[in-house]
C-alpha positions in Angstrom: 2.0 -12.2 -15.9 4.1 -9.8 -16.8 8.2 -10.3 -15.6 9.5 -7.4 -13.5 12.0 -5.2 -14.1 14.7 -7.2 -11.8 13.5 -10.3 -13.1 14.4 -9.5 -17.1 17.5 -8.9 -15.7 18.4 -12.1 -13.8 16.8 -14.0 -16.1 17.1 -12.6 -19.6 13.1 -12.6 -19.5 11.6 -10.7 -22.1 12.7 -9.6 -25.0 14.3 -6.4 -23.4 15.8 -5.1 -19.8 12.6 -3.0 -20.1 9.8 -1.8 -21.0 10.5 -0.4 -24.7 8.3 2.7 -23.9 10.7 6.2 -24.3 10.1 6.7 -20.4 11.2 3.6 -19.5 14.4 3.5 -22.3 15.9 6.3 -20.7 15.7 5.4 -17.5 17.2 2.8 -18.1 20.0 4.3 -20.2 20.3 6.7 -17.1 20.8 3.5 -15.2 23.9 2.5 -17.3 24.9 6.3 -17.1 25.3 6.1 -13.7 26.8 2.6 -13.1 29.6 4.2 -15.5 29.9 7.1 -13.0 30.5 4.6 -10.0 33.0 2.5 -11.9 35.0 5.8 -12.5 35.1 6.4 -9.3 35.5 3.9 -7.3 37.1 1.4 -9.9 36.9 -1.5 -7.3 33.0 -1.8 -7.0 31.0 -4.6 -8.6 28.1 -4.6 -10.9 25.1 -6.4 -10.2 21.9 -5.3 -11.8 20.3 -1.7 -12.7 16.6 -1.8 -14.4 14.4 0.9 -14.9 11.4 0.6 -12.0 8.2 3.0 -11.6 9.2 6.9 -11.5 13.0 5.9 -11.8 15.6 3.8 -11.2 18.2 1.7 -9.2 21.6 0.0 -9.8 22.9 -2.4 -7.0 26.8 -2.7 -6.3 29.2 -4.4 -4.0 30.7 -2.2 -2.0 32.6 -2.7 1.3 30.8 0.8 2.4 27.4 2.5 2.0 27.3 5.6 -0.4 27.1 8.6 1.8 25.2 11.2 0.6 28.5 13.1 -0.5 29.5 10.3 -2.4 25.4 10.6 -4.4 27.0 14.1 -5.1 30.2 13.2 -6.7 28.4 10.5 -8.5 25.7 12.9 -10.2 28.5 15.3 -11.3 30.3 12.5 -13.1 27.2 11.8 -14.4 27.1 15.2 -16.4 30.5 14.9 -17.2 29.4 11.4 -19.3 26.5 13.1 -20.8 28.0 15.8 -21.9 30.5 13.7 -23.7 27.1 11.9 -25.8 29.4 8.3 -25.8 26.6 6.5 -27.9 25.2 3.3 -26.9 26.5 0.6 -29.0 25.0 -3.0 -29.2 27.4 -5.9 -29.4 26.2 -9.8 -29.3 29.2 -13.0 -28.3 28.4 -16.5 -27.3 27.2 -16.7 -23.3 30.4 -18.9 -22.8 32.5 -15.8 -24.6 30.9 -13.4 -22.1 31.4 -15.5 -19.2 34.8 -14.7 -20.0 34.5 -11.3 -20.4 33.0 -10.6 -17.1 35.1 -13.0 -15.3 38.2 -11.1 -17.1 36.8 -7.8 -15.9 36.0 -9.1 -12.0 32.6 -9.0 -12.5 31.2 -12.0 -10.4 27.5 -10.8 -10.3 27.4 -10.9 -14.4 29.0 -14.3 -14.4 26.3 -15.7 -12.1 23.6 -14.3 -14.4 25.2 -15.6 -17.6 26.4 -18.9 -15.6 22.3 -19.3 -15.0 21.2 -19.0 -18.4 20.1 -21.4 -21.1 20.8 -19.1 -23.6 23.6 -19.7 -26.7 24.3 -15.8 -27.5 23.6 -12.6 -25.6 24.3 -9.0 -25.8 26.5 -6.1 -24.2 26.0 -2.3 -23.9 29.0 0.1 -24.5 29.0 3.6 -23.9 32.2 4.8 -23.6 34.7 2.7 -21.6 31.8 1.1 -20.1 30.4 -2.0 -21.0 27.7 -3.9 -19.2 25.3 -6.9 -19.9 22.6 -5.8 -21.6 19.7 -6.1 -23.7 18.8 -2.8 -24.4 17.0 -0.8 -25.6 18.2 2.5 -25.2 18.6 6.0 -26.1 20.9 6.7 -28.9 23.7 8.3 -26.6 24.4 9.6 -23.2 23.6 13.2 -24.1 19.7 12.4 -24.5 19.6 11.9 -20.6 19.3 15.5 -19.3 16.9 15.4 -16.3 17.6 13.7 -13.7 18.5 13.4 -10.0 20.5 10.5 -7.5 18.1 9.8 -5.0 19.0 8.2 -2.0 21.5 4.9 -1.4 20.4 1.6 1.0 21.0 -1.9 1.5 19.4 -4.4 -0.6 20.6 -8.1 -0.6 21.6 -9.8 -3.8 18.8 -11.6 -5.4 16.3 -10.5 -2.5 17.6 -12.9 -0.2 18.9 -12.6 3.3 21.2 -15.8 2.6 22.8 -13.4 -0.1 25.7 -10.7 0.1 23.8 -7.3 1.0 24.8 -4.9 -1.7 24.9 -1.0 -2.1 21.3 0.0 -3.6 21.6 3.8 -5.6 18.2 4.9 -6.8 17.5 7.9 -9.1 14.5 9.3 -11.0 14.7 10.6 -15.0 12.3 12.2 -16.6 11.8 13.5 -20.7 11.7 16.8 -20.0 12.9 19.3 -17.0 9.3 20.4 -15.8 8.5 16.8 -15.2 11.6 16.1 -13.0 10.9 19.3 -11.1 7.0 18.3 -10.2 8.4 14.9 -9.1 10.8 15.4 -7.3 8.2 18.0 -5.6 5.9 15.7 -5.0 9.2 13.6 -3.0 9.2 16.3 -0.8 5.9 16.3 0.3 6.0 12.8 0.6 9.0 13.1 2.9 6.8 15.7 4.7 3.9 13.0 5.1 5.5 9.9 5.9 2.8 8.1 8.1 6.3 6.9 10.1 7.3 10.5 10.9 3.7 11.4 11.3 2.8 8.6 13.8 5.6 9.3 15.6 4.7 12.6 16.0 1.1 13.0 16.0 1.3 9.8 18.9 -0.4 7.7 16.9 2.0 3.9 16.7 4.7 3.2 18.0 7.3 0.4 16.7 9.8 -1.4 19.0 12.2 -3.9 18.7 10.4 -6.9 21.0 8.1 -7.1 18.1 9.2 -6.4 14.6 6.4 -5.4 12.0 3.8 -5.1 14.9 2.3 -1.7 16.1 2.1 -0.7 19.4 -1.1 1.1 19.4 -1.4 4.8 21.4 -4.6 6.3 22.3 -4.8 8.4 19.1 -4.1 5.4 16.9 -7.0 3.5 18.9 -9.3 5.9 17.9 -8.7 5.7 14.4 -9.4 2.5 14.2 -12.7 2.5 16.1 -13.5 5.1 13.7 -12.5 2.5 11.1 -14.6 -0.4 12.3 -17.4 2.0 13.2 -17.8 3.0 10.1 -17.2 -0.5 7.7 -19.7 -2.0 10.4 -22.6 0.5 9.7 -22.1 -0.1 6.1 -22.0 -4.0 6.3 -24.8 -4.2 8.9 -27.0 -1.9 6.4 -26.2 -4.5 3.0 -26.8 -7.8 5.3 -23.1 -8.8 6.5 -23.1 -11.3 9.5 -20.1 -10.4 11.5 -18.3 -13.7 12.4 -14.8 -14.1 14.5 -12.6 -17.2 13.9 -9.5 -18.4 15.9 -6.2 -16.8 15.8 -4.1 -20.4 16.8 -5.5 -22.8 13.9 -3.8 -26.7 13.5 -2.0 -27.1 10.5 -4.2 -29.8 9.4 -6.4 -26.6 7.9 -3.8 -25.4 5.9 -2.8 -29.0 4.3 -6.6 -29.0 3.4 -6.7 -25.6 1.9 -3.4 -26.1 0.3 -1.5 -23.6 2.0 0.6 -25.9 3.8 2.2 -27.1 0.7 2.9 -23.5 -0.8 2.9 -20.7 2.3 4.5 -22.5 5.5 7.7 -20.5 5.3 5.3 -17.2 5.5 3.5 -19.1 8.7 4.2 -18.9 12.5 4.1 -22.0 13.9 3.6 -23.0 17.8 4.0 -26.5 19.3 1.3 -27.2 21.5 1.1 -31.3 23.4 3.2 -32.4 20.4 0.5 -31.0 18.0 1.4 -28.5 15.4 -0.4 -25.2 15.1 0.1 -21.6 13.3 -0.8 -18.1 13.8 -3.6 -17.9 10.6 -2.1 -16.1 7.9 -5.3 -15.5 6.5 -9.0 -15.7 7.0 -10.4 -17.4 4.1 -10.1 -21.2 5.3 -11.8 -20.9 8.6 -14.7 -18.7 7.4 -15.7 -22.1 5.7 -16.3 -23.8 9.0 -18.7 -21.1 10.0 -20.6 -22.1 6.5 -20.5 -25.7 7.0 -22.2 -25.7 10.4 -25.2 -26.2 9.1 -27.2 -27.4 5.7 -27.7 -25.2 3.5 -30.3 -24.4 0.9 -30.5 -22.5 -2.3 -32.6 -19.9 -0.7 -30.3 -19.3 2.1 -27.2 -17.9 -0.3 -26.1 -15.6 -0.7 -24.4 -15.4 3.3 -22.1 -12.7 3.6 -20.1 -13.2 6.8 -17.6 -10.0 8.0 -14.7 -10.6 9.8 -12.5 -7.7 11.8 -9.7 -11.2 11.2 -6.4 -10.3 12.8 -3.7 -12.1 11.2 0.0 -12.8 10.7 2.2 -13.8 8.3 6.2 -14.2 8.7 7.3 -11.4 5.8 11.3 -10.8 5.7 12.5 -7.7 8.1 14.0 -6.4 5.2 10.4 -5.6 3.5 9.1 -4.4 6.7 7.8 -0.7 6.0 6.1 1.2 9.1 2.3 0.2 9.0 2.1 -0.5 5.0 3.9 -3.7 5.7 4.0 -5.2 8.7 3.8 -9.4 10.1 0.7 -8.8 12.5 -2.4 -6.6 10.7 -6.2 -6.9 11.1 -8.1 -7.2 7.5 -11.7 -6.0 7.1 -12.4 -9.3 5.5 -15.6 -10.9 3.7 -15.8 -14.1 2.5 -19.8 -14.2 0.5 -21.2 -17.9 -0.7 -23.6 -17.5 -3.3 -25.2 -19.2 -6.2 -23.4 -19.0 -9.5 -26.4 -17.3 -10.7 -25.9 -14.8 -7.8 -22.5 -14.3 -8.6 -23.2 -11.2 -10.9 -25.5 -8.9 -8.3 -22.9 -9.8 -5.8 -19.7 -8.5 -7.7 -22.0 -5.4 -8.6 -22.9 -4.8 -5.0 -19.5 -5.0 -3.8 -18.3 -2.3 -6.3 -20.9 0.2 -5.6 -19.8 -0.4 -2.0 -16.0 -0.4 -2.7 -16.9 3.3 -4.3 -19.2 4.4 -2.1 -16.3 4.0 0.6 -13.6 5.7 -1.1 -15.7 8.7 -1.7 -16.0 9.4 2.1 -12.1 8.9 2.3 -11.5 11.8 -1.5 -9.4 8.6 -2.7 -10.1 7.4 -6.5 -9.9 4.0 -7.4 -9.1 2.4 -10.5 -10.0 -1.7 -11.3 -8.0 -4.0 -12.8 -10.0 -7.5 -14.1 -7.7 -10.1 -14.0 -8.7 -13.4 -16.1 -7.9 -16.9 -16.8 -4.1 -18.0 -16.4 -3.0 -20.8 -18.4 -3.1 -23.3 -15.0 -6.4 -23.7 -13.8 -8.7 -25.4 -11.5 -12.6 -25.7 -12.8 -13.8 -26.1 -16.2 -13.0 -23.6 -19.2 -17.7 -22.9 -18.9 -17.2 -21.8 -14.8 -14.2 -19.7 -15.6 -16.0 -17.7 -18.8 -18.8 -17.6 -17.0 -17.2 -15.9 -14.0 -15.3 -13.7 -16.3 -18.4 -12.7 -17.6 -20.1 -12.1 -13.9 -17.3 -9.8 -13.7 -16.9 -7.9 -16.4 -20.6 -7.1 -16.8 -20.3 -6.0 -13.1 -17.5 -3.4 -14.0 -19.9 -2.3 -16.4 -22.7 -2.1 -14.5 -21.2 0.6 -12.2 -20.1 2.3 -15.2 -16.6 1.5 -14.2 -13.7 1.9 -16.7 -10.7 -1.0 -16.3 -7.9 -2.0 -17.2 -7.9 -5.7 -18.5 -5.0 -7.9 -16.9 -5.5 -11.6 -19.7 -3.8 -14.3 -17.9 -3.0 -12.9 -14.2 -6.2 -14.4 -12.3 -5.5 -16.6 -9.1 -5.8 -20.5 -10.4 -8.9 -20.6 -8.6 -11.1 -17.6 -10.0 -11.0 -14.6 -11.7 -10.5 -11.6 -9.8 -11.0 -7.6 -9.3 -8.0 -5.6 -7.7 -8.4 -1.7 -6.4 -6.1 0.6 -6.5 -6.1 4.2 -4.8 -4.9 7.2 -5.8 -3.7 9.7 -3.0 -3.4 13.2 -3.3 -0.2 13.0 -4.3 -1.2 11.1 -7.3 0.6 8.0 -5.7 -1.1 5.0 -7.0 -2.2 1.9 -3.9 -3.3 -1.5 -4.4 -5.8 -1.8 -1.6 -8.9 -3.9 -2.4 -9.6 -7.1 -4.4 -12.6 -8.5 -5.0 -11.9 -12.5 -5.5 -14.2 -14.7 -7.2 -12.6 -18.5 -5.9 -14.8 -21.3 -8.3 -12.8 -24.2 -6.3 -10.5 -23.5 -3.5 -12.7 -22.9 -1.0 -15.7 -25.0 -2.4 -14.1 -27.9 -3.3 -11.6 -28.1 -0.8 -13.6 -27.7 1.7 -16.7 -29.7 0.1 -18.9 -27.2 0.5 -22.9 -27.6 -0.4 -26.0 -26.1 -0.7 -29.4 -28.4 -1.5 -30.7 -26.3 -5.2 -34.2 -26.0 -6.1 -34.0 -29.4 -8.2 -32.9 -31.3 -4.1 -29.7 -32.0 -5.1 -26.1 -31.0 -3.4 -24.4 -28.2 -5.7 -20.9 -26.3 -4.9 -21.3 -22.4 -3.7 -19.0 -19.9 -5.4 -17.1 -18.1 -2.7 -15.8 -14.5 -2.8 -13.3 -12.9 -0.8 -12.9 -9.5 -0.7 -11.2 -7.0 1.7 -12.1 -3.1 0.8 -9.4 -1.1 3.3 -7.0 -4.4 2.8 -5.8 -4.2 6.3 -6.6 -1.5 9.0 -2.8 -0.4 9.1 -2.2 -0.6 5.4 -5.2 1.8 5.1 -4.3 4.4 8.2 -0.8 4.2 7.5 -2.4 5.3 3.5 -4.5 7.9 5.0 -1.9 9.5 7.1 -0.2 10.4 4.0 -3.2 11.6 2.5 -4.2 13.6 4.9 -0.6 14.4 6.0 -2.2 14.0 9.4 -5.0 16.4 8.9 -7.3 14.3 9.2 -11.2 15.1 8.5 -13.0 15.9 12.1 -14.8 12.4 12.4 -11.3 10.7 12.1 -9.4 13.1 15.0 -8.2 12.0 17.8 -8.8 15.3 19.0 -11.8 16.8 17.3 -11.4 20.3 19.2 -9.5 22.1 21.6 -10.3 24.7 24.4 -8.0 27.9 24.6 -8.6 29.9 27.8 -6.7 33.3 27.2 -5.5 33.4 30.6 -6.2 31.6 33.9 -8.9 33.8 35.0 -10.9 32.5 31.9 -10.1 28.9 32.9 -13.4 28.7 34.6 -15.7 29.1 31.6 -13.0 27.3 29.1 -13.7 24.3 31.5 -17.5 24.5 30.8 -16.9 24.8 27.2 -15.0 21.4 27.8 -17.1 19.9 29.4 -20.3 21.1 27.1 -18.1 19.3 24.1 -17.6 16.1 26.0 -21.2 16.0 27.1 -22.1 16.1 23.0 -19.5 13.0 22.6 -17.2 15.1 20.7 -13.4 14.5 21.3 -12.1 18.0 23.1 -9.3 18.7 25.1 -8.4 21.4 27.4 -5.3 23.2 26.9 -5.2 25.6 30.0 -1.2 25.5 30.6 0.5 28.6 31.6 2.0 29.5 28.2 1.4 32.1 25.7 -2.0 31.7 24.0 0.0 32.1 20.5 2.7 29.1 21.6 -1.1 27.3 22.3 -2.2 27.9 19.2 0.5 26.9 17.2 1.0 23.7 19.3 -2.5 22.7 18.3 -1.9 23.7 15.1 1.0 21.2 14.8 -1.2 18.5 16.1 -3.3 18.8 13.5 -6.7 19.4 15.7 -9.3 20.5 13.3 -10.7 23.2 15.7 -9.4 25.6 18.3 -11.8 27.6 21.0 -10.6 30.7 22.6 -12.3 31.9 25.0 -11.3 35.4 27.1 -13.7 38.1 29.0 -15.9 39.0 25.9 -16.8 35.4 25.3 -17.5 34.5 28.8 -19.7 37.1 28.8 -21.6 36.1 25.4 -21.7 32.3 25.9 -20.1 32.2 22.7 -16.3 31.1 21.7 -13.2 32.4 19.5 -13.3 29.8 16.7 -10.2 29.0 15.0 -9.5 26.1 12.7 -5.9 24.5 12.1 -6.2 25.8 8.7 -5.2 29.0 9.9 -7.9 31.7 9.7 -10.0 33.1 12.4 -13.4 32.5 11.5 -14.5 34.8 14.9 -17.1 35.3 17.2 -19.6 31.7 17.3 -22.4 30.9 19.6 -21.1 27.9 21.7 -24.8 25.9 20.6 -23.8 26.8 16.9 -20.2 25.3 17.1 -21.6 22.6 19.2 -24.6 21.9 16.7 -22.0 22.4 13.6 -19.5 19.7 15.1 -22.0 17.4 16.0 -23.2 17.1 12.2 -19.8 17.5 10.9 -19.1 14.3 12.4 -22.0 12.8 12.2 -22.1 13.1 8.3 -18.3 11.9 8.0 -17.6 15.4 6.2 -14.2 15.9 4.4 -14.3 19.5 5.1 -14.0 21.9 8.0 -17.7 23.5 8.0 -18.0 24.8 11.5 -19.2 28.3 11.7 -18.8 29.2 7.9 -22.3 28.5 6.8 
């Protein structure tokens, strides 16, 4: 697998700070550009690491303060002052103990600890300018090739990722080749400001986060329905392609997890309770405990492939630093599947799965893209299992017709695997799904059997697969991509009643009423405000349909139809909106549809 960006720094891993690509080079020449900036001004700041990272980049420094956005400012101007000046970058190589000198000379006790770690006889420094920094390039022939760019915003980040560490004074930026390119980016940061599920959830009263309970939703009424929506809908599909929903424990004895293995590896990431001297954990995970449901009784060759579901709540102890509204959270509920089959099967299952994975999506306008990930160099199971698992796979992807990326090496040691990634409308790229083929975890861990045609015991292949990853990964996903709009079937509030003035508040009662009686999700807005300050407030609530109703449509039975879109689609017949809604929702429709047809 692949080193990160942070890690070629701290580790010299690689044979660059980055990837060589020209995006990628100047972004991290920008990188150097601006840790120059920061040194000018504020001489006294230290220099820990600055790598070039998807759409941008960062530099981390010590600094008694945070950068205020002011100081971001001042920073960007120096900036232009170095790359107007076109200081080339110029390579120089010195013995690691030489270095360690340098820095420690300079006050640089981040770049000490680097070069202090390292097995390395010789490394190399970057000047531009008065600036030097460790480095192994490569970059840009001088500081007047980076023309477009733009300081982003400043936080905390502690040294090395750990809590145990000094925190230090993140700056992150974006650069781009050419001027049209920053300007759509930095666009589409703007939206994305705009659509933050946070700010939306907060807003639209959807979640709610509090203190008592860090990286756990509270849940509000219009969050709730979401996710009934949610389950509604992955339950129709499983129940129609022969899931068998199952539920396991939440509290599980950690004598599970030193079968499975995870003890060993994951019981720092595991909440642990104490009950009559007996160790126990919240489960991080699902996958173990489905294996008990499979083991209850004997099973034969004819009975596989069992796909059991599983709405699995789950928690796992994740740093508070990485905690991030509902994409990353401690306590999440995973629309999980764990499928025992015959190797034989294993092909038509993975095929299956992928038409499904798709077929989901669709409904949501997200596009996926696959990634196959193959055999890494330590393994568990034969070199024969593993190609032939590779092969299930692969011939799977192209089954579907499905173009992927191929990622040699970066399979879990237990199986191959297939991993989904969404793209919003934003472009914004999502790891969501995988599809996990596991040849020995869970089968040989857990001794699991089925009695083949021939009477003897053989091991099941297992596959796990999740396709919305976690409920509140996925809304907290969808919120953005819809910036709240959700389609009709999703709303909280699928329509909302207008009366013009009280006198109407009769009849708009009856519309109500009408709309609950057909199980669609209407509310009554008959406060003594302006119809226009009504309007607009549903408007900002993002309910997909507004009915105003005066004199002329009491009279006509019919209704004022308005969607949040904006326009005024007119006159309806109640039925015909009522009719319209019904199949709107019915269908799961991305579109608006009432009244138009």
């Amino acid at each position: 697998m692949a080193a990160s960006e942070e890690e070629r720094h701290l580790t010299l891993t690689g044979d660059f700070d980055c990837d060589p690509s020209p995006l990628s080079t100047l972004r991290h020449s920008t990188s150097h550009v601006m840790a120059q900036a920061v040194k000018r001004l504020y001489p006294e700041v230290k220099l820990a690491i600055g790598p070039a990272i998807e759409d941008g980049f960062y530099y981390d420094f010590d600094r008694s303060t945070p950068f205020t956005t002011e100081d971001l400012a001042r920073i960007e101007a120096t900036m232009r002052e170095i790359t107007r000046a076109d200081y080339r970058f110029e390579r120089r190589e010195m013995d690691r103990s030489e270095a360690i000198g340098f820095f420690r000379d300079h006050q640089e006790p981040f770049k000490v600890e680097i070069l202090e770690g390292l097995d390395a006889p010789r490394v190399s420094l970057y000047q531009q300018g008065e600036f030097v920094d460790l480095c192994r390039g490569p970059h840009v022939a001088s500081t007047g090739h980076v023309k477009h760019f733009k300081l982003l915003t400043s936080s905390g980040a502690y040294w090395r990722g750990s809590e145990k560490n000094p925190m230090l004074q993140r700056i992150y930026g974006t650069a781009w080749l050419t001027a049209d390119e920053l300007d759509k980016y930095l666009w589409r940061v703007e939206e994305a400001k705009k659509r933050d599920h946070r700010k939306l959830g907060r807003e639209l009263d959807l979640f709610d986060f509090h203190d008592v309970a860090p990286g756990a939703p509270f849940w509000l009424p219009n969050g709730m329905v979401l996710i009934r929506e949610l389950e509604k809908f992955a339950r129709e599909a499983l129940d129609a392609t022969g899931y068998q929903e199952i539920a396991t424990p939440l509290l599980i004895h950690k004598r599970l997890w030193e079968q499975s293995g995870h003890w060993e590896h994951y019981q720092d990431n595991m909440f642990k309770v104490e009950v009559e001297e007996e160790l126990f954990t919240l489960k991080p995970m699902n996958c173990p405990p489905s294996t008990y449901v499979y083991r209850r009784s004997l099973r034969s060759y004819r009975d596989l492939p069992l796909r059991f579901s599983e709405m699995g709540r789950c928690h796992r102890n994740e740093r508070s630093g990485t905690l991030t509204g509902l994409v990353r959270v401690r306590q999440f509920t995973q629309d999980d599947a764990h499928i025992y089959c015959r190797p034989d099967q294993l092909q038509d299952e993975i095929t299956a799965l992928l038409g499904l994975v798709r077929e989901w999506y669709k409904v949501f306008t997200l596009e996926p893209s696959f990634k196959l990930s193959t055999r890494p160099e330590k393994y568990l199971g034969t070199r024969e299992q593993w190609d032939d698992a590779e092969r299930a796979l692969s011939e799977a992807l192209r089954a579907n017709g499905i173009a992927y990326e191929l990622n040699a090496g970066d399979g879990a040691f237990y199986g191959p695997k297939i991993d989904v990634d969404v793209h919003d409308v934003l472009g914004r790229q999502w790891q969501i799904a995988t599809i996990q083929a596991d040849l020995t975890m869970l089968p040989e861990r857990f001794q699991l059997e089925y009695i083949d045609a021939d009477g003897q015991p053989k091991r099941p292949v297992a596959i796990h697969r999740a396709i919305f990853g976690s409920y509140e990964r996925f809304i907290g996903i969808l919120t953005e991509h819809y910036a709240g709009a959700f389609p009709t079937w999703l709303a909280p509030v699928q329509a909302r009643v207008l009366p013009i003035s009280e006198k109407h508040a009769e009849y708009a009662r009856s519309v109500w009423e009408r709309l609950r009686g057909a199980r669609i999700r209407a509310d009554l807005d008959d406060r003594n405000e302006k119809l226009g300050y009504r309007i607009r407030d549903a408007q900002v609530r993002k309910v997909p349909y507004m009915l105003v109703v005066g004199e002329r449509e009491r009279a006509a039975g019919t209704v004022s139809l308005r969607p949040r879109t904006g326009e005024d689609v007119g006159t309806v017949l109640l039925d015909r909106v009522v009719g319209d809604l019904t199949r709107e929702i019915a269908v799961r429709a991305p579109d608006l549809t009432v009244g138009r047809s």
